[in-house]
C-alpha positions as CSV (number, residue, x, y, z in Angstrom):
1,X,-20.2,13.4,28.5
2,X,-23.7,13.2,27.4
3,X,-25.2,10.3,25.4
4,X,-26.2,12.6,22.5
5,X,-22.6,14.2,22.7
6,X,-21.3,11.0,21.8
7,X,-23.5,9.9,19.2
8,X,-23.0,13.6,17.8
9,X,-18.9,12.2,17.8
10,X,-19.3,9.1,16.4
11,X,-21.6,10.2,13.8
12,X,-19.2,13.5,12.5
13,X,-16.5,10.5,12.4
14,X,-18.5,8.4,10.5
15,X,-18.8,10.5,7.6
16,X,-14.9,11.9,7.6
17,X,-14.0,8.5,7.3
18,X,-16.2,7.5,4.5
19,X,-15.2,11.0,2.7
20,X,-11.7,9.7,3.1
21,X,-12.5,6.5,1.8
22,X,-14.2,7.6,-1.4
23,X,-12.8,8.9,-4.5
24,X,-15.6,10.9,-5.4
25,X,-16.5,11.9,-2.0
26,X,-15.1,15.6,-0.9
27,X,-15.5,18.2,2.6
28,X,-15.5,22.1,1.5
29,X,-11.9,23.4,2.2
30,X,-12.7,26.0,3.8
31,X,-11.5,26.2,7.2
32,X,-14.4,25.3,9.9
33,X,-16.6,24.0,7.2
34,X,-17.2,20.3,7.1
35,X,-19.6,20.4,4.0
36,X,-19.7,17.1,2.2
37,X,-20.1,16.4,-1.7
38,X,-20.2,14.4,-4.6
39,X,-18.1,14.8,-7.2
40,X,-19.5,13.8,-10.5
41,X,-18.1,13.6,-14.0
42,X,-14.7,15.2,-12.6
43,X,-16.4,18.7,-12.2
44,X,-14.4,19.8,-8.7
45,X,-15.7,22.8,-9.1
46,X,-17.2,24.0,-5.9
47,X,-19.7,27.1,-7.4
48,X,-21.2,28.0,-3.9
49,X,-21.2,26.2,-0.8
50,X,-24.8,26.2,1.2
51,X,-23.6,26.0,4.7
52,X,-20.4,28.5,4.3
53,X,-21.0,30.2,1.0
54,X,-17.6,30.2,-0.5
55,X,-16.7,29.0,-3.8
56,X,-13.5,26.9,-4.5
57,X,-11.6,23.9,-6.2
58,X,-12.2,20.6,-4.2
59,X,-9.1,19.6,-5.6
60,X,-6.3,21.4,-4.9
61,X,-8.6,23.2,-2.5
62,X,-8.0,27.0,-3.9
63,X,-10.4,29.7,-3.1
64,X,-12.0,31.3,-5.3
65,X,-11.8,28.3,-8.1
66,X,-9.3,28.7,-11.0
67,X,-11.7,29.0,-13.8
68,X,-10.4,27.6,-17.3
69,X,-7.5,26.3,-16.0
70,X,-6.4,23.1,-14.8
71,X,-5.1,22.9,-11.0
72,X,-1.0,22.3,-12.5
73,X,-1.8,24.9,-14.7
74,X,-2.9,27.4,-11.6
75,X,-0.2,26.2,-9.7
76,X,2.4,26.8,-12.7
77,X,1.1,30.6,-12.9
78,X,1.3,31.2,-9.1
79,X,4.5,30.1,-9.2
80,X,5.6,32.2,-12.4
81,X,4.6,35.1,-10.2
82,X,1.8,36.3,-12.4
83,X,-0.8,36.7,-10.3
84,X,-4.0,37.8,-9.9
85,X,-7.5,38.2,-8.6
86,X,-8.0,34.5,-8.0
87,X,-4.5,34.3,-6.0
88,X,-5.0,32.5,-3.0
89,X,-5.5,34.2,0.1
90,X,-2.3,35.2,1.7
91,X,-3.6,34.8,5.3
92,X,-3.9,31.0,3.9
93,X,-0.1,31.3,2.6
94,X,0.7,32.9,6.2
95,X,-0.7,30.2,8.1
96,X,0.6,27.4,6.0
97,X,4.4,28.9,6.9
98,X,3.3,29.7,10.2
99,X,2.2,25.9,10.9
100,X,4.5,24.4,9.0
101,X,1.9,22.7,6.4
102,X,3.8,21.9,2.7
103,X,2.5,21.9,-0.8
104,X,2.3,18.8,-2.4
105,X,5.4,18.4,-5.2
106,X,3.2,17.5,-8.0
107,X,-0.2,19.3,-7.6
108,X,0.6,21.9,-5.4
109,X,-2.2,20.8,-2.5
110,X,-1.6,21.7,0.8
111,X,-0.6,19.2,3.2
112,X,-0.1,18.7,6.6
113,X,-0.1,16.5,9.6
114,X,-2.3,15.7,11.6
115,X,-0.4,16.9,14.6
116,X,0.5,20.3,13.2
117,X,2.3,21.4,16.3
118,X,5.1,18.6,15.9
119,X,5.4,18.5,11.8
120,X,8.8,19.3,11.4
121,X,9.4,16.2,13.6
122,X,8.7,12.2,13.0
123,X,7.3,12.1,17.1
124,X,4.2,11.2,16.6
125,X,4.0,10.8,12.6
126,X,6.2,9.6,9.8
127,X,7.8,12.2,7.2
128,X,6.2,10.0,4.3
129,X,2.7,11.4,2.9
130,X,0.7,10.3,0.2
131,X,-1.0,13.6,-1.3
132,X,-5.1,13.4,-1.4
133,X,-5.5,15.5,-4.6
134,X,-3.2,13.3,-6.9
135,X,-2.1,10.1,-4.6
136,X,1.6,11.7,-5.4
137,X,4.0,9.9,-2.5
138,X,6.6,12.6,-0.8
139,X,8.6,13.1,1.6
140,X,7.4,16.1,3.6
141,X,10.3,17.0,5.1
142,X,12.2,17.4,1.8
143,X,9.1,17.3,-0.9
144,X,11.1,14.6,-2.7
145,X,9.0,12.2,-4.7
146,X,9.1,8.6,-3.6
147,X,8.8,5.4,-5.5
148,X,8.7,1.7,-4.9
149,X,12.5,1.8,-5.6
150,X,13.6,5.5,-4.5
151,X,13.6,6.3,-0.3
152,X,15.2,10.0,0.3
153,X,16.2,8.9,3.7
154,X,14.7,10.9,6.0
155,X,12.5,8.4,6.9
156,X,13.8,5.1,7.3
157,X,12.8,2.4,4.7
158,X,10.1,0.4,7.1
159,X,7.7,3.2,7.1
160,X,4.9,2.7,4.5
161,X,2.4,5.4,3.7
162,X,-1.0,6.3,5.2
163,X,-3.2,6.4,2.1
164,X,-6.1,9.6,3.2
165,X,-8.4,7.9,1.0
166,X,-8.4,4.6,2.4
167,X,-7.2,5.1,5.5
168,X,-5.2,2.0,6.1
169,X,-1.2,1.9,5.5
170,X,0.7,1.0,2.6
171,X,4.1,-0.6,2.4
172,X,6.7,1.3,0.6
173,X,9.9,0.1,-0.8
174,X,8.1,-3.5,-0.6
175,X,10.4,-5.4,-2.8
176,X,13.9,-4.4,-0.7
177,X,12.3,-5.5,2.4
178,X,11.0,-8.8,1.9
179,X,14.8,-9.6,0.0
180,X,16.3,-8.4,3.6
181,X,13.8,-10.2,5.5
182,X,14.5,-13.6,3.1
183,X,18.3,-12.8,3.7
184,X,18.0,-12.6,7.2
185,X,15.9,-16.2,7.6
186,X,18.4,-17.6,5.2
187,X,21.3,-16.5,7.6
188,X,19.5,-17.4,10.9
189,X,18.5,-21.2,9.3
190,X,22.3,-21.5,8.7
């Protein structure tokens, strides 16, 4: 691999992982495009990307933007079945069953793994998802909304949550496990 190869690797990186890490940071969610902006005063509305030309929510990441309504409020009518022009496209809708990829249970934003070839499965990555629109946690295998007190159970209770925006995990159901963990040095010390 050449020098400038890498450098061209590490630098692309660079910037996903500060996107993910900032709030107001957001890519164009258009497939292939990696357009990066700055969201200011809230306005996610994405009027006309430069590099790929599309407009679209960087929110809930619908294409064309859902103009004078709010992304629950889009969702809502999609789901009501009164569609229209600004309907999202239904290759999208085909790929999303095709792949597997889920909708988040609060906003409605697409998610999937990282690993789309094995996300029906917990392989390679846990069934617990934090959605980057609206930090909602979920289960994606059964879009059930988890808590600090409420696990579905198809993941056990040790896995934590990969936050998208910071990158780094977080501990779910915290308060159950360190009682178990204080109940098992209790019995062990016995």
């Amino acid at each position: 691999m050449r020098l400038q190869d890498v450098i061209n690797r590490f630098h692309d990186r660079s910037i996903s992982r500060a996107v993910a890490s900032s709030s107001n940071l957001h890519t164009c969610p258009t497939p292939g495009c990696n357009m990066c902006y700055e969201i200011e005063d809230g306005d996610y509305n994405l009027r006309h990307c430069p590099k790929c030309k599309r407009g679209s929510c960087l929110r809930c990441q619908v294409s064309p933007y859902h103009k004078g309504l709010t992304c629950q409020e889009y969702a809502a009518k999609l789901g009501s079945g009164k569609q229209d022009s600004q309907a999202p496209d239904k290759s999208l809708m085909r790929w999303m069953k095709r792949t597997g990829t889920k909708q988040c249970p609060q906003c409605k934003m697409g998610v999937s793994k990282e690993d789309i070839a094995s996300q029906g499965t917990q392989r390679k990555e846990c069934h617990k998802m934090m959605c980057r629109g609206c930090m909602t946690k979920f289960c994606f295998k059964c879009l059930a909304i988890l808590t600090d007190t409420y696990n579905c159970g198809c993941s056990i209770e040790r896995h934590g949550f990969f936050n998208p925006l910071t990158r780094k995990r977080n501990e779910h159901l915290k308060l159950k496990l360190q009682k178990k963990a204080g109940r098992r040095s209790r019995a062990g010390g016995a």
